[in-house]
N, CA, C and O atoms as a GROMACS GRO file, in nm:
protein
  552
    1UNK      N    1   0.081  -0.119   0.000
    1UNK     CA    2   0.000   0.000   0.000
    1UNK      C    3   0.086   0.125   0.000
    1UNK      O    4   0.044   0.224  -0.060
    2UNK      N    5   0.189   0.130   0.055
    2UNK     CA    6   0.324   0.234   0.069
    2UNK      C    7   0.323   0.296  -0.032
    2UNK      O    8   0.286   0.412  -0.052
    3UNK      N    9   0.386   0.179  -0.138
    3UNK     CA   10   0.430   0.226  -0.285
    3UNK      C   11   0.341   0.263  -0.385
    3UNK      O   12   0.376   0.319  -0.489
    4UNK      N   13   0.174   0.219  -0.342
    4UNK     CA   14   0.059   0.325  -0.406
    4UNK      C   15   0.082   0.443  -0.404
    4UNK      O   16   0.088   0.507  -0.509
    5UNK      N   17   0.101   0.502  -0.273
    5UNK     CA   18   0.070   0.621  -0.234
    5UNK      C   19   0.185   0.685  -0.297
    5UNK      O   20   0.157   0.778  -0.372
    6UNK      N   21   0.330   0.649  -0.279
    6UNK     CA   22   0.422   0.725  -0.314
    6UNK      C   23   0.431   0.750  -0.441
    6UNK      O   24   0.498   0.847  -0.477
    7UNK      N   25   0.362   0.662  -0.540
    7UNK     CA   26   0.387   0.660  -0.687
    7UNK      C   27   0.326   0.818  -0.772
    7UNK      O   28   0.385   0.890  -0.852
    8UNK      N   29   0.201   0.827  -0.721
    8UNK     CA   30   0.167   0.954  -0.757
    8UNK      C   31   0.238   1.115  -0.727
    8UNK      O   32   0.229   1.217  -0.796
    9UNK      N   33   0.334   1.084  -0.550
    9UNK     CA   34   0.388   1.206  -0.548
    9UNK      C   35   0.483   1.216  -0.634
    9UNK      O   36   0.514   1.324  -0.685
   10UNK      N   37   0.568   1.048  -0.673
   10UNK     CA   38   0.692   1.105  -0.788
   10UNK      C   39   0.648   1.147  -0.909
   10UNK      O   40   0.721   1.221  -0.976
   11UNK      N   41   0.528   1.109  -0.956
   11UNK     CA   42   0.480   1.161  -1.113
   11UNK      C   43   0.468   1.275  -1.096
   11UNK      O   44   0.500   1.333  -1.201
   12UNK      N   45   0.418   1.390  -0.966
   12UNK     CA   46   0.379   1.530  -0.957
   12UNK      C   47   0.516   1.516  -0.959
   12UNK      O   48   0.551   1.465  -1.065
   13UNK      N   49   0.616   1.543  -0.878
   13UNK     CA   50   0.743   1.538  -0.888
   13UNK      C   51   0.776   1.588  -0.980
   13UNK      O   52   0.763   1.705  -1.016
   14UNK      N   53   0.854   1.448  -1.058
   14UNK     CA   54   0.865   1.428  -1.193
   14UNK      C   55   0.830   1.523  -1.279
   14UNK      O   56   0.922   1.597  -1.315
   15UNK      N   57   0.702   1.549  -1.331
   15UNK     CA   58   0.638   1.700  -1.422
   15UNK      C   59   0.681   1.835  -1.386
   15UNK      O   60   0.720   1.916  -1.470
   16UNK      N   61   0.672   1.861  -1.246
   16UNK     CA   62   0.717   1.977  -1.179
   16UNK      C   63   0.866   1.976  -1.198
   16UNK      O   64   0.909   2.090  -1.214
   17UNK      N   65   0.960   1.881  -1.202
   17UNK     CA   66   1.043   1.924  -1.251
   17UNK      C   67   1.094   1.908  -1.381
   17UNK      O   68   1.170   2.002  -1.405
   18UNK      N   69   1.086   1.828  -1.477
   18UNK     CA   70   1.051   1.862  -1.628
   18UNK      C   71   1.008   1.989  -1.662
   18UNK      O   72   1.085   2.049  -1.738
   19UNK      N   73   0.921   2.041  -1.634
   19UNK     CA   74   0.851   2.148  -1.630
   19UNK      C   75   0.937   2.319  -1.643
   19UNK      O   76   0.919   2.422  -1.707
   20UNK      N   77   1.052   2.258  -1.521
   20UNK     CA   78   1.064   2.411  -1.529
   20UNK      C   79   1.170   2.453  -1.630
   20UNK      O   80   1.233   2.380  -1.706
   21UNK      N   81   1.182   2.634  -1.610
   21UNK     CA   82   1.237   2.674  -1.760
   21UNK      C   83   1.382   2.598  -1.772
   21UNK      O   84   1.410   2.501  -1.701
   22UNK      N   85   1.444   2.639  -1.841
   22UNK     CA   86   1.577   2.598  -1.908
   22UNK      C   87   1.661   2.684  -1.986
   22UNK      O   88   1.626   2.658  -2.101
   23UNK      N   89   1.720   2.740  -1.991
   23UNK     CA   90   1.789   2.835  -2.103
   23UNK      C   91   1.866   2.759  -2.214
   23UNK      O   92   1.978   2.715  -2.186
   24UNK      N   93   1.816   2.741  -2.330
   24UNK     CA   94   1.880   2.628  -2.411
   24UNK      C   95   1.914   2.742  -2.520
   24UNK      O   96   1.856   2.849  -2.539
   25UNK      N   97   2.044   2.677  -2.595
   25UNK     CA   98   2.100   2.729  -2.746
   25UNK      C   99   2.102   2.679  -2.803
   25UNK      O  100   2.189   2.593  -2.788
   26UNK      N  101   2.014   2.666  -2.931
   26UNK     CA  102   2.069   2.564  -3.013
   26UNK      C  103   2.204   2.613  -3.107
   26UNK      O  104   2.200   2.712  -3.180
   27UNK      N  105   2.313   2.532  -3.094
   27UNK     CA  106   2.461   2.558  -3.171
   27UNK      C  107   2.482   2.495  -3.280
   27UNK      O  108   2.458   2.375  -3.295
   28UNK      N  109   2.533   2.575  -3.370
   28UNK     CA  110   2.578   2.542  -3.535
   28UNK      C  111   2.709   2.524  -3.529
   28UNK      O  112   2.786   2.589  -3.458
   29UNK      N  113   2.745   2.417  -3.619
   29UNK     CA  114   2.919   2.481  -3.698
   29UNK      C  115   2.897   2.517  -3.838
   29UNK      O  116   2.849   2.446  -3.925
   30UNK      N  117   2.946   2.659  -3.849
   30UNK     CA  118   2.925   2.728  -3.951
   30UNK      C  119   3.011   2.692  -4.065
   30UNK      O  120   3.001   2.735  -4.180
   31UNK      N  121   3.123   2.580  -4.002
   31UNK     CA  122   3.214   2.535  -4.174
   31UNK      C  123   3.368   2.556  -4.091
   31UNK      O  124   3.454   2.468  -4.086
   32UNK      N  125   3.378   2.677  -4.034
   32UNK     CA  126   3.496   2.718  -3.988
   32UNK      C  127   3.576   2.646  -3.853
   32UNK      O  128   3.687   2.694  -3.828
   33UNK      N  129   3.532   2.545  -3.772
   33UNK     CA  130   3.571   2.477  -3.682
   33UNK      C  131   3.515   2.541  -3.536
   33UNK      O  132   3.527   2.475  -3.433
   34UNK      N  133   3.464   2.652  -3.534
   34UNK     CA  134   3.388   2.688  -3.424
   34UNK      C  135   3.213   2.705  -3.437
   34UNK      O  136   3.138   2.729  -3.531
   35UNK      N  137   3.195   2.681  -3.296
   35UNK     CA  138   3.030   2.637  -3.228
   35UNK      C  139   3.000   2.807  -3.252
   35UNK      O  140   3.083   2.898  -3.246
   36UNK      N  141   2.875   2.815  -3.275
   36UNK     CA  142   2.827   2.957  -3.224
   36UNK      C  143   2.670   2.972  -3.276
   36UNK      O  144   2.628   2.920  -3.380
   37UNK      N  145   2.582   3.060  -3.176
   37UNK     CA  146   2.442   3.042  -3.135
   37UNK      C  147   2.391   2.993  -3.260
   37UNK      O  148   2.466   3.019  -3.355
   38UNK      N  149   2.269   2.920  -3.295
   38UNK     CA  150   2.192   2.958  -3.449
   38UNK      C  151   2.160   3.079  -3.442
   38UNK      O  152   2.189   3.122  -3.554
   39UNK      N  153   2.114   3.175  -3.373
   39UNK     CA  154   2.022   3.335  -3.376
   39UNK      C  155   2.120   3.387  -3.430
   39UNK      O  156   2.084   3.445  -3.533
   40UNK      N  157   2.254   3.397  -3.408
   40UNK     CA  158   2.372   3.472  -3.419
   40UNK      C  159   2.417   3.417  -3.591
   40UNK      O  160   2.498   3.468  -3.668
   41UNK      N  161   2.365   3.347  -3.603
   41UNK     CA  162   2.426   3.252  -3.782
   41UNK      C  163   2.285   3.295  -3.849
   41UNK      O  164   2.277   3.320  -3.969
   42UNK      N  165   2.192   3.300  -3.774
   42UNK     CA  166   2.045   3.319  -3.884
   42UNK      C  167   2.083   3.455  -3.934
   42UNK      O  168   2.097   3.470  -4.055
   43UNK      N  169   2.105   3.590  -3.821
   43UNK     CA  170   2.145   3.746  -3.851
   43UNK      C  171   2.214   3.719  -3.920
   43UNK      O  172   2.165   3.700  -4.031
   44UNK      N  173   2.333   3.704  -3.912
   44UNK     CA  174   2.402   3.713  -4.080
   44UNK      C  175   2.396   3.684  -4.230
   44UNK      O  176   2.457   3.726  -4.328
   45UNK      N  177   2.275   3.574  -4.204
   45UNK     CA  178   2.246   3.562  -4.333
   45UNK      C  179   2.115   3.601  -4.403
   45UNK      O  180   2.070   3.553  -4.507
   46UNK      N  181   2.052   3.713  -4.312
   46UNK     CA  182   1.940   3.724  -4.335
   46UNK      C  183   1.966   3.831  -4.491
   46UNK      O  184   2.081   3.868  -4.512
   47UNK      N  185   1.881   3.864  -4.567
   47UNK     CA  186   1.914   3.946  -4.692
   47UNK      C  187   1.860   4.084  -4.621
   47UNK      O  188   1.952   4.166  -4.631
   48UNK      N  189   1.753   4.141  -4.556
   48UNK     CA  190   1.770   4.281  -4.517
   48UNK      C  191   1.828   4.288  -4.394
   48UNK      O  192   1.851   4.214  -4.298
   49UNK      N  193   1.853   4.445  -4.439
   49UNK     CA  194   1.929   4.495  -4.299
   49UNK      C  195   1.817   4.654  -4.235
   49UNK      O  196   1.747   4.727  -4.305
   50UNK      N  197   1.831   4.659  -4.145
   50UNK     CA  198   1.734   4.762  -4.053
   50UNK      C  199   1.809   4.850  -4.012
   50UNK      O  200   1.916   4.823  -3.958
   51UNK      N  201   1.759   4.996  -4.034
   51UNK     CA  202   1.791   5.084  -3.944
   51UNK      C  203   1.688   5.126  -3.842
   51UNK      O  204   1.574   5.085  -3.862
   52UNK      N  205   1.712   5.206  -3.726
   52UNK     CA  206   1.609   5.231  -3.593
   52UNK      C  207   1.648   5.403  -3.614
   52UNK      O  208   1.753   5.453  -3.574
   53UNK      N  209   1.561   5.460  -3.671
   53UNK     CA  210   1.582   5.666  -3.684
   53UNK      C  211   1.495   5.741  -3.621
   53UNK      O  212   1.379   5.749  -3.661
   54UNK      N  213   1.535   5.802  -3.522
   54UNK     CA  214   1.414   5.865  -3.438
   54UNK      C  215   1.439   6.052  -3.512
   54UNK      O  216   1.541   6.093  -3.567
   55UNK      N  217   1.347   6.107  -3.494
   55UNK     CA  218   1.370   6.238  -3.487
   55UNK      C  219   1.369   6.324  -3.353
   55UNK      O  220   1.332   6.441  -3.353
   56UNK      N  221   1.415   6.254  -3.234
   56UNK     CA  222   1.446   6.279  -3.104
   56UNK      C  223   1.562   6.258  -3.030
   56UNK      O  224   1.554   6.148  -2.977
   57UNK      N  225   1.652   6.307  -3.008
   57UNK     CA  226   1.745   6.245  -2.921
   57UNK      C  227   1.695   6.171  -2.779
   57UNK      O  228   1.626   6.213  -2.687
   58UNK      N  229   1.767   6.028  -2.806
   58UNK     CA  230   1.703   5.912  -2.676
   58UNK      C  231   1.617   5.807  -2.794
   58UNK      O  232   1.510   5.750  -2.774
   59UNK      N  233   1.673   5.806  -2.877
   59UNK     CA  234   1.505   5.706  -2.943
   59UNK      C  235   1.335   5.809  -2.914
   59UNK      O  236   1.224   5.767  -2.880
   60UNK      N  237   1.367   5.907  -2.935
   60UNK     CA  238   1.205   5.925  -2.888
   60UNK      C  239   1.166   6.026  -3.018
   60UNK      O  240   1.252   6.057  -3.100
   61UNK      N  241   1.026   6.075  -3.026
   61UNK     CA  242   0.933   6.124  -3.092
   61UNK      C  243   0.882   6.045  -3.205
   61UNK      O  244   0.808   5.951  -3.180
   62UNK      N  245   0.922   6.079  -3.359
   62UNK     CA  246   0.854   6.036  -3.456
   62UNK      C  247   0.977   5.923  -3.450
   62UNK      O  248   1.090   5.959  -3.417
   63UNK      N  249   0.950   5.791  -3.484
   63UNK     CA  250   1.048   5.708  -3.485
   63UNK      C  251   0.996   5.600  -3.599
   63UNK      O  252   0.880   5.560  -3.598
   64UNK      N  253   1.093   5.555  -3.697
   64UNK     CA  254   1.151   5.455  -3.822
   64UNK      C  255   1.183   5.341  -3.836
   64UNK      O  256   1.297   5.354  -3.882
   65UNK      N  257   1.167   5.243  -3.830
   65UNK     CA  258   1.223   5.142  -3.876
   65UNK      C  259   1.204   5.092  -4.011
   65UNK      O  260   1.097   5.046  -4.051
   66UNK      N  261   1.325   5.104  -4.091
   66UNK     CA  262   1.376   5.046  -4.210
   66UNK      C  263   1.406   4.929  -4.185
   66UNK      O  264   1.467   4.890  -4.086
   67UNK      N  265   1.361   4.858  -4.281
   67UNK     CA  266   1.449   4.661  -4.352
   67UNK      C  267   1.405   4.677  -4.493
   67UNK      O  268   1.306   4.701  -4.563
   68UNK      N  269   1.553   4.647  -4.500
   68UNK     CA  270   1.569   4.723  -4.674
   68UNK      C  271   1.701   4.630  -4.708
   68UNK      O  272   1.780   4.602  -4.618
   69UNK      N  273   1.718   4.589  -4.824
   69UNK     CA  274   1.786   4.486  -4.855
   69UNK      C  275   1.890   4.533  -4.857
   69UNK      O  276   1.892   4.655  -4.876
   70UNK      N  277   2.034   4.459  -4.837
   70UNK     CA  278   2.224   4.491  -4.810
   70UNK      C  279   2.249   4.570  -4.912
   70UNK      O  280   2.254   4.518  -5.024
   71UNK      N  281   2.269   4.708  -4.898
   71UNK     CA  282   2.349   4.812  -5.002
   71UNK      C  283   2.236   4.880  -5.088
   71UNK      O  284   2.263   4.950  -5.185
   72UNK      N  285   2.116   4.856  -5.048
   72UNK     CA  286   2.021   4.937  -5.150
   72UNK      C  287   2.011   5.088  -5.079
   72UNK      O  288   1.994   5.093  -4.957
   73UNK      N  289   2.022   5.208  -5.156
   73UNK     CA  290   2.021   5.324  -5.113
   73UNK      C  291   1.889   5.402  -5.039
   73UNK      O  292   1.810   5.420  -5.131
   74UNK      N  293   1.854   5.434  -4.964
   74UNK     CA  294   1.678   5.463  -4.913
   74UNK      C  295   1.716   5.619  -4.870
   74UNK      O  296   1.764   5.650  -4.761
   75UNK      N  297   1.684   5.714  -4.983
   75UNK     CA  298   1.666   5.860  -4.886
   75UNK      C  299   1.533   5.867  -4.810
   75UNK      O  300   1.426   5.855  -4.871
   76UNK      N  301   1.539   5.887  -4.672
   76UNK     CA  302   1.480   5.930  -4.580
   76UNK      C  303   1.406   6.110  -4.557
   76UNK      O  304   1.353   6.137  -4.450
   77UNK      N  305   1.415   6.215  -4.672
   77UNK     CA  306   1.352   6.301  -4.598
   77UNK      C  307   1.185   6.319  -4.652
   77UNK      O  308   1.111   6.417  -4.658
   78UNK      N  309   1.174   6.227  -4.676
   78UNK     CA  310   1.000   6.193  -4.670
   78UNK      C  311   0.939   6.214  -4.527
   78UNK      O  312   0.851   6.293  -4.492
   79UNK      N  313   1.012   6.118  -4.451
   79UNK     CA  314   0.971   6.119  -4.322
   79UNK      C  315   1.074   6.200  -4.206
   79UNK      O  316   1.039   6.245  -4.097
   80UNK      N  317   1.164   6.203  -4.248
   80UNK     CA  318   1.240   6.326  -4.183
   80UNK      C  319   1.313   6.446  -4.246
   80UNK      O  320   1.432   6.455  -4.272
   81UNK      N  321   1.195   6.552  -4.268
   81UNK     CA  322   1.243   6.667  -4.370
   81UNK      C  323   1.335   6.741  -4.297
   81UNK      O  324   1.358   6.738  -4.176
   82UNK      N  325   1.388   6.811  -4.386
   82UNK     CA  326   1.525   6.973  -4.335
   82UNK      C  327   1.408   6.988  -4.202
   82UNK      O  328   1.287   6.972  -4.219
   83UNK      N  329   1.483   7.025  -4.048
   83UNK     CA  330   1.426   7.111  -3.938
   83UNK      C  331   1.381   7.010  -3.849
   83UNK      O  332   1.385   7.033  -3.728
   84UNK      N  333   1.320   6.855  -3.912
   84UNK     CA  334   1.282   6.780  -3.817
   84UNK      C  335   1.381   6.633  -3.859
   84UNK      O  336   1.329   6.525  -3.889
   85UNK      N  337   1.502   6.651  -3.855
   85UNK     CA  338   1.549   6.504  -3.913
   85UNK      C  339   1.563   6.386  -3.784
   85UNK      O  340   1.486   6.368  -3.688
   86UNK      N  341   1.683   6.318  -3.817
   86UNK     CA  342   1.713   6.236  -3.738
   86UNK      C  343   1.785   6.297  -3.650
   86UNK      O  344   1.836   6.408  -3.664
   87UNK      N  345   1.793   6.214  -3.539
   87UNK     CA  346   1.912   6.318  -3.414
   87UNK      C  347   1.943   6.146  -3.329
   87UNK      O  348   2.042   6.120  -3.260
   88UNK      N  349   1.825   6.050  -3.362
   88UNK     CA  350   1.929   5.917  -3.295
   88UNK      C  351   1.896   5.813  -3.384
   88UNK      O  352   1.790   5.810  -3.446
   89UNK      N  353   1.986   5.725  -3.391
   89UNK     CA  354   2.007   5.623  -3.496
   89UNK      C  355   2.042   5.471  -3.442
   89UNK      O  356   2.097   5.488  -3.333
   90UNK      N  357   2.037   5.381  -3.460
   90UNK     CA  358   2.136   5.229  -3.417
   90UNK      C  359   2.067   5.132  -3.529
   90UNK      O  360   1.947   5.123  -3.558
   91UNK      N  361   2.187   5.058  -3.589
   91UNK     CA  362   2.112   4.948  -3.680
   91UNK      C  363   2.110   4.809  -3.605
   91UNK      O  364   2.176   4.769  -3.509
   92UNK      N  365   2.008   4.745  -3.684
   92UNK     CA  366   1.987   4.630  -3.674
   92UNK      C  367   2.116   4.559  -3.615
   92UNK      O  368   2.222   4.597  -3.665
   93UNK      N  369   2.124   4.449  -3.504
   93UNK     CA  370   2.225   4.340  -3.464
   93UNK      C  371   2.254   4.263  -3.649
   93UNK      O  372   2.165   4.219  -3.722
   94UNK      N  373   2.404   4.269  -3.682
   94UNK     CA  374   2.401   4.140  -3.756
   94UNK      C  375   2.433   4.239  -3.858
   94UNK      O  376   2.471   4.204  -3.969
   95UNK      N  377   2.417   4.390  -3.816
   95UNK     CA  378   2.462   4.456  -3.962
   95UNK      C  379   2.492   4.630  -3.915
   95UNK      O  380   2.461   4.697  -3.816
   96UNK      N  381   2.546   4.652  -4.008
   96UNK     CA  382   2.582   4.816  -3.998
   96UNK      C  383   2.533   4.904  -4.116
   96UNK      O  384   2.504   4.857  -4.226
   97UNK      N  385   2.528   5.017  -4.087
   97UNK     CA  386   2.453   5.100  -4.177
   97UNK      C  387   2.540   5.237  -4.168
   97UNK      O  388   2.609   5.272  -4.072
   98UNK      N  389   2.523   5.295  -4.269
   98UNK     CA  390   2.605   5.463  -4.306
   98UNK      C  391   2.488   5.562  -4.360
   98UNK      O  392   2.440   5.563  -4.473
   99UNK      N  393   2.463   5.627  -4.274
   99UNK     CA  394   2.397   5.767  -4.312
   99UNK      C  395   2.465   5.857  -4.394
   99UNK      O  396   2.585   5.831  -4.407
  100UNK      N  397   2.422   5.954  -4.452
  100UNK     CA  398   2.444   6.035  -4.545
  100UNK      C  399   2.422   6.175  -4.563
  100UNK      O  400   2.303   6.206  -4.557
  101UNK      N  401   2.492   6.259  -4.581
  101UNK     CA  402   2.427   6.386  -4.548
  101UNK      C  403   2.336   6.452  -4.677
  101UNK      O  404   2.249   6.539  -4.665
  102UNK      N  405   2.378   6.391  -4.794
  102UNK     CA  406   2.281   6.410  -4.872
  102UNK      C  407   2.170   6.274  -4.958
  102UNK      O  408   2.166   6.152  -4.944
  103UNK      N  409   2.098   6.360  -5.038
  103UNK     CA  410   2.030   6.229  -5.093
  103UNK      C  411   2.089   6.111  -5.184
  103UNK      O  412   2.211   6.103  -5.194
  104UNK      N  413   2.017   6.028  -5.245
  104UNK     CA  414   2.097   5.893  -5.266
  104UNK      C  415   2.251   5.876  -5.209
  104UNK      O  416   2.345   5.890  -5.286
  105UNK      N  417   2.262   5.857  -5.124
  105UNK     CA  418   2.407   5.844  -5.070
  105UNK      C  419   2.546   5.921  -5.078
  105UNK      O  420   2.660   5.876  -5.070
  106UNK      N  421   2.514   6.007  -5.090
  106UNK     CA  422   2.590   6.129  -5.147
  106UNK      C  423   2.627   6.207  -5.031
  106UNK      O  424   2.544   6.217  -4.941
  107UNK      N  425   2.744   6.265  -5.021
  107UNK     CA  426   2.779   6.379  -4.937
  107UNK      C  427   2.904   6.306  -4.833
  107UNK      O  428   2.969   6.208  -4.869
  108UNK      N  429   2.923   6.382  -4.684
  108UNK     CA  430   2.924   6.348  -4.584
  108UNK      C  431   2.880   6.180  -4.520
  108UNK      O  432   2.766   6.138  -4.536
  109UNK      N  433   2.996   6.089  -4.443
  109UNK     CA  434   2.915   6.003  -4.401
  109UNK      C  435   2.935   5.937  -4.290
  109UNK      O  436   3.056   5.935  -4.270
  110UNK      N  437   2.868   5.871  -4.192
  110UNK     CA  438   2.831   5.831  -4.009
  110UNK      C  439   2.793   5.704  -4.044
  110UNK      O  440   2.686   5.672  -4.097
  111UNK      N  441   2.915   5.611  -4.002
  111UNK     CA  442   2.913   5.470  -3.988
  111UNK      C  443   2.819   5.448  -3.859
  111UNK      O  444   2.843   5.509  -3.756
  112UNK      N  445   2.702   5.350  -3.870
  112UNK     CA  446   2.614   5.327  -3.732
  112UNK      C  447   2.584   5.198  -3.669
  112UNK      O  448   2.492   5.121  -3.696
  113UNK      N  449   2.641   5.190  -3.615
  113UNK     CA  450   2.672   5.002  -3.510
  113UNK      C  451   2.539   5.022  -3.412
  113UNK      O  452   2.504   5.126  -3.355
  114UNK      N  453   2.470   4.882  -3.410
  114UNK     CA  454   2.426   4.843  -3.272
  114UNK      C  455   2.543   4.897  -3.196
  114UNK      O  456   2.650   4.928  -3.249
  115UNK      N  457   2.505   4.907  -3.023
  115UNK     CA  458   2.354   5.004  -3.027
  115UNK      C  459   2.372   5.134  -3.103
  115UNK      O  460   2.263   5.126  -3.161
  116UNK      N  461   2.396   5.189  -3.125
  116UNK     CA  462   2.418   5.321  -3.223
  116UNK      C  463   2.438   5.435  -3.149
  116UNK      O  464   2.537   5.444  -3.077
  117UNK      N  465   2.337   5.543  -3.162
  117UNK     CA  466   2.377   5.680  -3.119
  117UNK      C  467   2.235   5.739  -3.052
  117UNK      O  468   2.124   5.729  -3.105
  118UNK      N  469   2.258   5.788  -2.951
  118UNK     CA  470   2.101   5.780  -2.895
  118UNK      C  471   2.131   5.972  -2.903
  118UNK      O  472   2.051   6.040  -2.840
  119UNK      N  473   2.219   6.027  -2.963
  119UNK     CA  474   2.182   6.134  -2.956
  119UNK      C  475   2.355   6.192  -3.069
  119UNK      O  476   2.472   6.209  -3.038
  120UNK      N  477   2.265   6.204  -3.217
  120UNK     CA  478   2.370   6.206  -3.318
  120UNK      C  479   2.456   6.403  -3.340
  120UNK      O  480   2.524   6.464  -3.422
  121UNK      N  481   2.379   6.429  -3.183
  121UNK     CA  482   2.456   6.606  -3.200
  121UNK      C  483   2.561   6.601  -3.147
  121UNK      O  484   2.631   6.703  -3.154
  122UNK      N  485   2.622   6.464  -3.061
  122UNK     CA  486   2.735   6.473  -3.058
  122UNK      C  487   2.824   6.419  -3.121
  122UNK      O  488   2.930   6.406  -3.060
  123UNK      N  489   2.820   6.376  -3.240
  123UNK     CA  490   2.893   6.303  -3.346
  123UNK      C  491   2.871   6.474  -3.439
  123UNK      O  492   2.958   6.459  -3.525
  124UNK      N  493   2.835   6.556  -3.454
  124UNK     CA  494   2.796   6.660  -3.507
  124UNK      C  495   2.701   6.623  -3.638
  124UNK      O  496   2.700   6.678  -3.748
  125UNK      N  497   2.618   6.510  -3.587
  125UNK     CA  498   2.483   6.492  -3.697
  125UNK      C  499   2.373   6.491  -3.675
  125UNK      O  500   2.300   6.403  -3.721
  126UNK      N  501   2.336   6.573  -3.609
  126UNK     CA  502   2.176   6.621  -3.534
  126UNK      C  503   2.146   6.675  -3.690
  126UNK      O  504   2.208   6.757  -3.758
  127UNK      N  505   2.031   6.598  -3.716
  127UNK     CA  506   1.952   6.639  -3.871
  127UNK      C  507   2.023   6.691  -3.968
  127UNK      O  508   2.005   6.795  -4.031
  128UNK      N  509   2.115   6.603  -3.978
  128UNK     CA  510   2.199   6.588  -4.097
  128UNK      C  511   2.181   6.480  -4.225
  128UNK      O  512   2.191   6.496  -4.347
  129UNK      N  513   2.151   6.378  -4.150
  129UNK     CA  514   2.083   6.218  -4.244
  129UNK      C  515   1.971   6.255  -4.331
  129UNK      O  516   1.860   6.291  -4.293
  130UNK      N  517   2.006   6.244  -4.437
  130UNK     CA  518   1.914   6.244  -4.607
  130UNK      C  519   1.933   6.114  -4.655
  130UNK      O  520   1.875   6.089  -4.760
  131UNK      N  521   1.989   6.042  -4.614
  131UNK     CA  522   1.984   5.865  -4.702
  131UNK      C  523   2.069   5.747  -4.624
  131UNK      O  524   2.131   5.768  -4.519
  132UNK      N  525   2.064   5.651  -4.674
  132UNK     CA  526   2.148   5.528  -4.575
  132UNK      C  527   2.143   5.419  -4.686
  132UNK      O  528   2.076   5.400  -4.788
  133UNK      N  529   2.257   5.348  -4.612
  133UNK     CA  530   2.227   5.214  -4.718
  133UNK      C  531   2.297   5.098  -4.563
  133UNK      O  532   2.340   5.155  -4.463
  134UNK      N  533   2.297   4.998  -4.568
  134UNK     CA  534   2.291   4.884  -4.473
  134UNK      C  535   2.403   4.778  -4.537
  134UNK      O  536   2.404   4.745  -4.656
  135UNK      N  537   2.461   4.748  -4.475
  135UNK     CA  538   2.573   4.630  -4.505
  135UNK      C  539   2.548   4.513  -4.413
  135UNK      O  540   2.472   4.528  -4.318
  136UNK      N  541   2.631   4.352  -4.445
  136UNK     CA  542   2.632   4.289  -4.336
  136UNK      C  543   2.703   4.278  -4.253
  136UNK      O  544   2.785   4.366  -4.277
  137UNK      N  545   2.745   4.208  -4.126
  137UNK     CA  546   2.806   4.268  -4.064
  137UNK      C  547   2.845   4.322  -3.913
  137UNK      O  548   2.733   4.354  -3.876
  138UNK      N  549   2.908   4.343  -3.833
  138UNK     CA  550   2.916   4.399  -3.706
  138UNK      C  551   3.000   4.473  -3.755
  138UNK      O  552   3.055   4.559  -3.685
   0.00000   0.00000   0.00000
């Protein structure tokens, strides 16, 4: 009769601990002899790349997100004209991006890494950005 009783507390047991979380990675070899995350191998091979453009310093007010395919040119003053441009920027993990001070990629130019620039007046590009293009990349 013992081992009735006990059988059901190990199955609660048992589930309760199955159950709880786990922090798992699943790991690739990419060809080159080292392990490294899949999330970290999917970003690199994804075909667009993202920029994050606020017209606020801090990420704040009118804010952008671009995914736009590796090296295609996108002028931006549609949505951020002369007086209200960009002032913070960071691209996508997995890739980098170059702003521009004029349109189609032209002018002046601000290489932009995760996390980027949460306030581009001290790089001296507070509403300066008229275009970008995205590479792959860190």
């Amino acid at each position: 009769m013992k081992s009735i009783i006990s059988l059901p507390i190990l199955v609660t047991l048992a589930v309760s601990i199955s159950a709880a979380p786990l922090e798992q990675s699943i790991l690739i070899n990419p060809g080159n002899g080292g392990l490294r995350p899949m999330e970290e191998a999917m970003i690199s091979t994804l075909p667009n790349a993202g920029i994050y453009l606020c017209d606020r310093a801090g990420f704040a007010g009118h804010c952008v997100h671009y995914a736009t395919p590796f090296g295609q040119c996108i002028t931006i003053i549609d949505q951020f004209p002369r007086g209200k441009g960009v002032k913070s920027a960071s691209s996508d993990r997995g890739s980098w991006c170059t702003l521009y001070s004029q349109p189609e990629c032209h002018g002046d130019e601000l290489q932009v890494h995760h996390p980027g620039y949460p306030d581009l007046r001290h790089q001296d590009w507070g509403d300066r950005a008229h275009s970008y293009n995205c590479r792959a990349g860190e």
